[in-house]
C-alpha positions as CSV (number, residue, x, y, z in Angstrom):
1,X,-28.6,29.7,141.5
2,X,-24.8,28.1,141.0
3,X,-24.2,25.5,143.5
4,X,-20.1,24.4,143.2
5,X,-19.2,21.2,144.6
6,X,-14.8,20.6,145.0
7,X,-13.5,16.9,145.0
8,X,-10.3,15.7,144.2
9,X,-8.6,16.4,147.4
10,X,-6.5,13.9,150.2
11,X,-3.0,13.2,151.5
12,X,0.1,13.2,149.3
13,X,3.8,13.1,150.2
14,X,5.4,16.0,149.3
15,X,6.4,16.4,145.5
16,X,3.3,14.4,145.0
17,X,0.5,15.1,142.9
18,X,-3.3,15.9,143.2
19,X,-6.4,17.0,140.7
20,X,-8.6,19.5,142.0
21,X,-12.1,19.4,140.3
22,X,-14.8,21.6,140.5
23,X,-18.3,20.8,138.8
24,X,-20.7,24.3,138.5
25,X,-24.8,23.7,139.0
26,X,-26.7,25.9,137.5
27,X,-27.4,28.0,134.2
28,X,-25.1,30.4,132.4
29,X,-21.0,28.6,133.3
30,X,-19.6,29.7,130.6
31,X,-19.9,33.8,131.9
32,X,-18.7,33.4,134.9
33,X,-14.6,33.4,135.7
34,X,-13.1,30.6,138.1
35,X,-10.8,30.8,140.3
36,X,-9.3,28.8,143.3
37,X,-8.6,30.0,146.7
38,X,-7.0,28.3,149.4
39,X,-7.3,28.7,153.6
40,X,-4.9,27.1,156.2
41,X,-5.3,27.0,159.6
42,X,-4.4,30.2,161.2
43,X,-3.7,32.0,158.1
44,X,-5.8,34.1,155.8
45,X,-7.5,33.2,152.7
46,X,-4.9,33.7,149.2
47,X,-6.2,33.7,145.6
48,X,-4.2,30.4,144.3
49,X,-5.5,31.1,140.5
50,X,-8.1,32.2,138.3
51,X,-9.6,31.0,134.6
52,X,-11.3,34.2,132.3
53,X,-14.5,33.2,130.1
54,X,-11.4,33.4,127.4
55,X,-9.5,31.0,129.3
56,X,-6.5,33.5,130.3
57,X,-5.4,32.1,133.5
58,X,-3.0,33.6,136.4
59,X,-1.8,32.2,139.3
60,X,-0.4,33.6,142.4
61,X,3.5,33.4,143.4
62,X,3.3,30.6,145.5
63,X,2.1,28.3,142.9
64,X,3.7,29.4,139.6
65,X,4.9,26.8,137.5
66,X,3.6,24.3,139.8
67,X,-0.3,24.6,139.6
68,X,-2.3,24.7,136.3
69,X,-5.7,25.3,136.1
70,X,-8.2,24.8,133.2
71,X,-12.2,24.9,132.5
72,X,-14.4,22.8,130.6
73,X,-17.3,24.2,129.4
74,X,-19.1,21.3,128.0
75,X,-18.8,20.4,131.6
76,X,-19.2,22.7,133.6
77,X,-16.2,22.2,135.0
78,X,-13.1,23.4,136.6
79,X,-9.8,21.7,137.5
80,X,-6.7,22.7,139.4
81,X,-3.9,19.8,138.3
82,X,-1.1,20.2,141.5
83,X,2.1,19.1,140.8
84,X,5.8,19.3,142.8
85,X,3.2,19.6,146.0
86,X,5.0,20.9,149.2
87,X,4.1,21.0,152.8
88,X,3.3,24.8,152.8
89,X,0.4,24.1,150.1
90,X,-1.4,22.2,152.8
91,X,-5.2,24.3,152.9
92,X,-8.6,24.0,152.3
93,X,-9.3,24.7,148.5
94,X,-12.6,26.6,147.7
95,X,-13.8,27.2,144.1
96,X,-15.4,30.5,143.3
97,X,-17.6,31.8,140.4
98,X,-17.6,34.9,139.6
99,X,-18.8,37.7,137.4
100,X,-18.6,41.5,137.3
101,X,-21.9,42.6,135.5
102,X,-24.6,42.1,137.8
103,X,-21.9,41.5,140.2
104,X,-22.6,37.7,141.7
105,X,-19.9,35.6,143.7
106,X,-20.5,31.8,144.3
107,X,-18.5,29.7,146.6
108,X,-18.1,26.0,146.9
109,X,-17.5,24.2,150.2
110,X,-14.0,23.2,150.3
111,X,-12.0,20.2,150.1
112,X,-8.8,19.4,152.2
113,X,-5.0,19.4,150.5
114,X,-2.9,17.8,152.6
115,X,1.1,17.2,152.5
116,X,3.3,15.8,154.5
117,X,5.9,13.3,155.2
C-alpha cells in the first residue's frame, strides 16, 4: 500500500555533494519512520540513518556529521542531503518505511551513489 520511489543519485568527485530524495505513495506517511540504508558491491547492507514520526534522527558512524536527513510531511517526503562525500560512500541507497504497530516494512528500489576521482 506504500510504494517509495529514490532519485537524486549520480557521480560526484569526492568531497562533492548529493541530495537524496525519497517521495512515499500511499495513505498514512506521517506514522511511519524513515530511514536510509545503503548496499555496495560485495558488502552487506548498513542502516545509514533514520527520521522518527517526531523527527529525532540518528545516523550510523560512517556518516556522522557528514549526512543529514529530514522529512516533509506535507510531502510525503524524505531526503538524505550528502556532504564531504568520499569513495567508501559509494552504494546503492534504498529508502524504507517503517512502523512497529501492525509491524509493516516498505522498501524503495534504489538509486546509485557514486564517488570517485
Amino acid at each position: 500500500q506504500v510504494q517509495l520511489v529514490e532519485s537524486g543519485g549520480g557521480l560526484v568527485q569526492p568531497g562533492g555533494s548529493l541530495r537524496l530524495s525519497c517521495a512515499a505513495i500511499g495513505s498514512a506517511f506521517s506514522f511511519y519512520s524513515m530511514s536510509w540504508y545503503r548496499q555496495a558491491p560485495g558488502k552487506q547492507r548498513e542502516l545509514v540513518a533514520t527520521i522518527t514520526t517526531g523527527d529525532n534522527a540518528n545516523y550510523g558512524d560512517p556518516v556522522k556529521g557528514r549526512f543529514t536527513v529530514s522529512r516533509d510531511n506535507t510531502k510525503n517526503t524524505v531526503f538524505l542531503q550528502m556532504n564531504s562525500l568520499k569513495p567508501e560512500d559509494t552504494a546503492v541507497y534504498y529508502c524504507n518505511a517503517h512502523r512497529p504497530f501492525p509491524v509493516r516494512h516498505y522498501w524503495g528500489q534504489g538509486t546509485q551513489v557514486t564517488v570517485s576521482s
